[in-house]
N, C-alpha and C positions, 0 to 999 in steps of 0.2 A: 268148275272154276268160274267166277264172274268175269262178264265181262270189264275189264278194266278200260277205263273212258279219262283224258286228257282233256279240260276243258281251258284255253286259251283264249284270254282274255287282254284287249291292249292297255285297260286300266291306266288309262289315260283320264277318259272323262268326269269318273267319279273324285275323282282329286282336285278337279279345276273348274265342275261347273257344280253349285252346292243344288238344283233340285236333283238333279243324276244322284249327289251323296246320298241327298234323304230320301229316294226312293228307292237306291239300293246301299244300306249302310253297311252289306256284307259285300259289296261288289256285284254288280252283272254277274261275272265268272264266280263270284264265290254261291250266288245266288244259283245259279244252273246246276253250280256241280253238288248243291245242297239238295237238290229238289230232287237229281237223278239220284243223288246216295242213297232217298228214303223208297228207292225201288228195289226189290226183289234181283238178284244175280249184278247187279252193276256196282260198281264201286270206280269214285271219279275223284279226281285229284286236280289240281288247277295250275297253270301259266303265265304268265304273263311277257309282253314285251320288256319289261324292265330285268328280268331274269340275266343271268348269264346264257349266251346263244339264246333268248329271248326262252328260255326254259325248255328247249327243244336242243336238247343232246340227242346223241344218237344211239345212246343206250335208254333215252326217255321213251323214244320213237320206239324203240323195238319190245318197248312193253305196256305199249299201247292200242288198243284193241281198235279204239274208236278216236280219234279228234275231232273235238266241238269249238268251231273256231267263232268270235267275234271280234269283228275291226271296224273302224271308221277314221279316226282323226288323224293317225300315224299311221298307214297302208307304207309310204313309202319310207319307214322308218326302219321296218324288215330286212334283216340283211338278206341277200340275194344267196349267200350260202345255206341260209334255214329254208330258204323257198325249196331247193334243189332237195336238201333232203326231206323236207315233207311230202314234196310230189313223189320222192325214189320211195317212200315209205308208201304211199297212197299207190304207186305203181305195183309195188310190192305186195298187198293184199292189207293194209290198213282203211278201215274206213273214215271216212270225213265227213262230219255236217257242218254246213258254211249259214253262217245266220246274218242274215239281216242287209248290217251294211257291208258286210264281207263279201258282198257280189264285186268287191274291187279288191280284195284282199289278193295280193301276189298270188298264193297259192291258187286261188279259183281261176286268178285269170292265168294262169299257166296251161290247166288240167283245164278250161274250157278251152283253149286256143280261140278267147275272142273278146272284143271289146265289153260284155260285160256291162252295155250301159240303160240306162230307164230314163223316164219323166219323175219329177217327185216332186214332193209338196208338206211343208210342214205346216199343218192346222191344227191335230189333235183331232183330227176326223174319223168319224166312226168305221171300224173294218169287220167285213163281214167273209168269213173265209167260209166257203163250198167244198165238201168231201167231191172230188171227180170219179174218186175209184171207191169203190165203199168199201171191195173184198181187199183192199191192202194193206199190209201189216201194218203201215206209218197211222193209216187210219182208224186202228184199232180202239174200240168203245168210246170212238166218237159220234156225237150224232149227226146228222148229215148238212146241218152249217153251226156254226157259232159265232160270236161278236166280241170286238174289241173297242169299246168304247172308245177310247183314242187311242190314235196311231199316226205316224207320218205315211202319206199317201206316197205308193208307187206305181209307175202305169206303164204299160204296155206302149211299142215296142220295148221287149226285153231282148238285151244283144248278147244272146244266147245259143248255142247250137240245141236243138232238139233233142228233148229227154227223149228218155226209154218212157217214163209214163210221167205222168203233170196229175199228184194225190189232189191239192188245192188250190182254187179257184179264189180270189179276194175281190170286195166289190168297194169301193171305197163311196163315201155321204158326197163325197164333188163329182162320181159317177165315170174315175176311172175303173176299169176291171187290168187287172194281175195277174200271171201264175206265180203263184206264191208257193207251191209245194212241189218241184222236180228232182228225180233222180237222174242218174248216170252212172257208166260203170268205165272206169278209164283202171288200163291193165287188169290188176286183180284186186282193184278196192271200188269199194262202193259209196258213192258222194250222195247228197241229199241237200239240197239247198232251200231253205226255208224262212219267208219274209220277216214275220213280225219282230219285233223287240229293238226299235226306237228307245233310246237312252231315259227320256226324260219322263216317259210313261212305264207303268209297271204292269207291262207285258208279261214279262218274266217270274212272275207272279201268277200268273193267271193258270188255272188250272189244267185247262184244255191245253195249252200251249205246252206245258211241261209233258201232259200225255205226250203229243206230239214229238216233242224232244227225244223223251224213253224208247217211247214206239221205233223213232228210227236210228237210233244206236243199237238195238238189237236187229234192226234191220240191214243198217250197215256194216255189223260184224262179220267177219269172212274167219270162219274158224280154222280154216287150210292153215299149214305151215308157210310162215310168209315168203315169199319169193329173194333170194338173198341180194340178188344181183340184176333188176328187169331190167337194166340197160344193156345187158351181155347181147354182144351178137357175134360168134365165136366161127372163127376158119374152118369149116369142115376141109378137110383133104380128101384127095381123091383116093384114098385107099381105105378112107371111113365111110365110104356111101352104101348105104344099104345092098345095091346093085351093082356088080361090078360093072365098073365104067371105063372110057378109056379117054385122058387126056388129049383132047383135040384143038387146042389153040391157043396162042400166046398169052403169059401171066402177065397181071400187075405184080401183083401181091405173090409173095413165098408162102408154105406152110406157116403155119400158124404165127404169122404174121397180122398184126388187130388193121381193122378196115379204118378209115377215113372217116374221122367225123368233122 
């Protein structure tokens, strides 16, 4: 079965600033989920905020392998109901890659539990991204840096909690340095968050960058049967514990009785 990949787009930009159109006249999101379709096992379909539930049913979510999210202009345009199930899906063994300026998108800042925030700089300055890990799949038949001619500069601090691993390194021409390539693993999905693709330059185009993309949808795939319910936290009774026990102190709570949240 291919991986099946949800590519969510807020498709906002390309309608209201005309170089955004003419550098993507397919759309950003229609551009990503083009480049992923001409890969081998994945097949990707697209989103947008303008959708009904912003194209995020919960029959969308549960036949989706992978979410590849872009935001920037409308972060708080996202209803708060779609955050909740993307995270319960992401909880659930969905994985997600956050690109770009979606380091503020609802969902990332939920599943990071944090501000989320950087320096940045719009010039068109040159980006220079460093493989950190070479053996990791995200990095796969890359070579060990490549260049983005222009790009909007992001720098360091990143108000992030600490990956499991940091794939890329970015060096920016005004001589901030980035982690631009970190993983995470929050419940049973797997996130990836990955800088480049500034609107106005065609990032998203660029070759390496799409590897990249592919590389980590198959990375962030979790082929397990998805978790139906990760917010269960269910009353054991004392006459289900492994070990016969014996009741020794006053109750809150009755038998199966749901806890306090």
């Amino acid at each position: 079965m291919p991986i099946r990949v949800t590519v969510w787009g807020e498709n906002v930009h390309e309608h209201k600033n005309r170089t955004v159109a003419q550098v993507y006249p397919q759309t950003m999101h229609g551009t990503i989920a083009a480049a992923l379709n001409g890969q081998d096992g994945i097949t990707a379909t697209t989103a947008t905020l303008q959708d009904p539930d912003h194209g995020l049913t919960a029959a969308r979510l549960a036949e989706t392998d992978v979410l590849v999210w872009w935001g920037h202009a409308a972060h708080g345009e996202v209803q708060d109901a779609i955050v909740d199930r993307v995270c319960n899906a992401v909880w659930g063994g969905m994985g997600a890659i956050f690109l770009h300026s979606a380091h503020f998108a609802k969902p990332f800042k939920r599943l990071m539990g944090a501000p989320c925030n950087l320096t940045w700089r719009e010039a068109g300055e040159r980006e220079r991204l460093w493989v950190t890990s070479r053996q990791h799949p995200i990095a796969a038949g890359l070579p060990d840096h490549f260049e983005l001619e222009h790009e909007e500069m992001y720098g360091e601090p990143f108000g992030v909690p600490e990956p499991l691993e940091t794939v890329f390194v970015s060096w920016f021409a005004g001589g901030e340095v980035f982690r631009s390539g970190l993983t995470y693993r929050r419940g049973a999905g797997n996130i990836f968050y990955f800088r480049p693709g500034h609107e106005t330059y065609p990032t998203y185009h660029d070759a390496n960058v799409q590897r990249v993309i592919a590389n980590a949808v198959r990375w962030a795939h979790n082929p397990a049967p998805r978790i139906a319910n990760p917010n269960d936290a269910p009353n054991v009774p004392v006459q289900s514990a492994l070990e016969p026990i014996t009741e020794r102190g006053p109750r809150l709570h009755q038998d199966g009785q749901e806890g306090l949240r």
